[in-house]
C-alpha positions in Angstrom: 23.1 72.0 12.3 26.2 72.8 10.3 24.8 71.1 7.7 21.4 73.2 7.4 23.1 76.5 7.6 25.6 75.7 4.8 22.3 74.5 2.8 19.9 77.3 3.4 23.6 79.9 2.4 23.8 77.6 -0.6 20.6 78.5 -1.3 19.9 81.9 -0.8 23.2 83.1 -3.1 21.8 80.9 -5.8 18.3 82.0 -5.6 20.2 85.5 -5.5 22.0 85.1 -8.4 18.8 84.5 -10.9 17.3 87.5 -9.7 20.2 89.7 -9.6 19.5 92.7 -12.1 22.1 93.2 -15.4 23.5 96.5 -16.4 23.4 98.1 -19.8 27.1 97.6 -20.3 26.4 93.8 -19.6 24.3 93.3 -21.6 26.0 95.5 -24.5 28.9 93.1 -24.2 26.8 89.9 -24.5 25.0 91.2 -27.3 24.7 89.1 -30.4 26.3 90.0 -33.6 23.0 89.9 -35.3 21.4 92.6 -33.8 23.9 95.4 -34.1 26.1 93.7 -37.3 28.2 96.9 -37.9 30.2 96.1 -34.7 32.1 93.2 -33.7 32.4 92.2 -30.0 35.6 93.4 -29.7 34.3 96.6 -31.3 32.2 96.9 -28.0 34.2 96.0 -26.0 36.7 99.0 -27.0 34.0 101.4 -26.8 33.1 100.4 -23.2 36.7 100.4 -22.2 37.3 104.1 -24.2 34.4 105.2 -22.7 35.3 104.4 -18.8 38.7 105.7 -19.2 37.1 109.1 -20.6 38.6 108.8 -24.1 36.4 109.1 -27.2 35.2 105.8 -27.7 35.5 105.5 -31.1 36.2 102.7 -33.8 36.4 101.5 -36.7 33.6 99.1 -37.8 33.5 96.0 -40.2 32.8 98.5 -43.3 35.8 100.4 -42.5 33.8 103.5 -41.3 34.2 105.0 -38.1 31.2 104.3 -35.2 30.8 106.2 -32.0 29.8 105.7 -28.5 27.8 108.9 -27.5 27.0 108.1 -24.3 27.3 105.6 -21.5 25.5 105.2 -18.0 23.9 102.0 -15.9 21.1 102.1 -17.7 21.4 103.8 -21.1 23.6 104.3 -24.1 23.9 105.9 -27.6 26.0 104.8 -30.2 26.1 106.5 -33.4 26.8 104.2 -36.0 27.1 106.1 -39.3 25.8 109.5 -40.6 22.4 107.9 -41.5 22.0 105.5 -38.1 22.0 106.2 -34.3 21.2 103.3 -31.6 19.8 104.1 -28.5 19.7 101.1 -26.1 17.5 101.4 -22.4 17.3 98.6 -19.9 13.4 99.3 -18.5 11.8 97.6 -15.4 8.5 95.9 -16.2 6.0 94.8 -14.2 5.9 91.4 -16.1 8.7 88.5 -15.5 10.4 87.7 -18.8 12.8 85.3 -18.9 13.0 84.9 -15.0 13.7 88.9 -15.2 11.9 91.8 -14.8 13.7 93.9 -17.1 13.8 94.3 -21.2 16.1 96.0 -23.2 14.9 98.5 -25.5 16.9 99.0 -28.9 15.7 102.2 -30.6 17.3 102.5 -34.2 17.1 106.5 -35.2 17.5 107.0 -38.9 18.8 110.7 -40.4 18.9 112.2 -43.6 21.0 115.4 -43.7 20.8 115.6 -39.8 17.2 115.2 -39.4 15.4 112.4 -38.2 13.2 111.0 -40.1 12.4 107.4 -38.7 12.4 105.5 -35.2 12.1 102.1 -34.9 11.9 100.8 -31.3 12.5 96.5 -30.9 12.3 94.9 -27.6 14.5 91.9 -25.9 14.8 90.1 -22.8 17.8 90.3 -21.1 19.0 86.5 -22.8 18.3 88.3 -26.0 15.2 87.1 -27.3 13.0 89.1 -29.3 9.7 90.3 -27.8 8.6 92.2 -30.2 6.4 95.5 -29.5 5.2 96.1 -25.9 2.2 97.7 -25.3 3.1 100.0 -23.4 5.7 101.6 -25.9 3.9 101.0 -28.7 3.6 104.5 -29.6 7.3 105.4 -30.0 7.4 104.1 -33.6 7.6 107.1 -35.9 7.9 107.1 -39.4 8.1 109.0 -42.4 10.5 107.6 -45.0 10.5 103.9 -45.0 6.8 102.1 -46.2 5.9 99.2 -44.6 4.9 95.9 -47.1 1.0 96.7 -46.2 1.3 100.5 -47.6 3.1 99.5 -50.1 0.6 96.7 -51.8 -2.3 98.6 -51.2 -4.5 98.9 -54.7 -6.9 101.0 -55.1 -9.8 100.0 -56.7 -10.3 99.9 -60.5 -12.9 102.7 -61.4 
C-alpha cells in the first residue's frame, strides 16, 4: 500500500512539473544568444538582478554601448537596447498546446528614428525557444513604414 502511494506522489509532482507555467524572467535568462545578440547571458542576468534590487538595470553590451532594462514584471518586460531599438517581450496564454505548454513568448522589436517609431516587428516562440512564426491571432500588430520587405522591393512594373 506503501508502495502505491509513493508511486501515484511520484507521479503527480512529475506530471506537475511539465505543466508548471514559466515566468518572463525565466525565460529571459534561458534565452538564446541568437535572438537578442546585443546581450550576453550574463548581461541578463545583471539586468534582472539590478532590476529586483531597484537599481537602474543598466549595462554595457557587446558593442560597448549601454542597454537598458525599462521594465520588469511576471509577465512582461522592456529592454531598450540602443537609441534606434526597443524589445518588448510578453509571455501570452493560448488556447493551443505548444511544446507541451500553453504559453508563447512574444518578442516585439520597436524601431525609432529621432524618437519616433517607425516599425514593429512582432516574432513568436514557445517557451523551449522555437520559432513559431506569426500567429493568427496577432497578426495585425506588424506595422511598418521604413524597412521594405524583398516582395516590395522586386516588384517591376510593366514595360509600357
Amino acid at each position: 500500500m506503501k508502495r502505491c502511494y509513493s508511486v501515484i506522489l511520484l507521479l503527480s509532482l512529475s506530471v506537475s512539473s511539465l505543466t508548471a507555467q514559466k515566468t518572463i524572467i525565466d525565460l529571459f535568462k534561458s534565452m538564446p544568444d541568437s535572438i537578442m545578440p546585443y546581450l550576453t547571458h550574463n548581461n541578463r542576468l545583471d539586468m534582472v538582478d539590478f532590476m529586483e534590487a531597484k537599481m537602474k538595470a543598466e549595462v554595457t553590451n557587446i558593442l560597448d554601448c549601454k542597454s537598458e532594462m525599462l521594465l520588469l514584471d511576471s509577465t512582461h518586460l522592456t529592454v531598450r537596447m540602443s537609441e534606434s531599438l526597443v524589445l518588448d517581450m510578453t509571455l501570452l496564454t493560448t488556447d493551443e498546446v505548444y511544446d507541451s505548454c500553453k504559453q508563447v513568448v512574444r518578442v516585439m522589436k520597436n524601431y525609432f528614428i529621432q524618437k519616433k517609431e517607425v516599425e514593429r516587428i512582432p516574432t513568436f516562440y514557445t517557451v523551449k525557444w522555437r520559432p513559431l512564426g506569426i500567429l493568427p491571432l496577432y497578426a495585425s500588430q506588424t506595422e511598418s513604414s521604413l524597412l521594405k520587405r524583398d516582395e516590395d522591393v522586386f516588384i517591376k512594373k510593366p514595360i509600357e
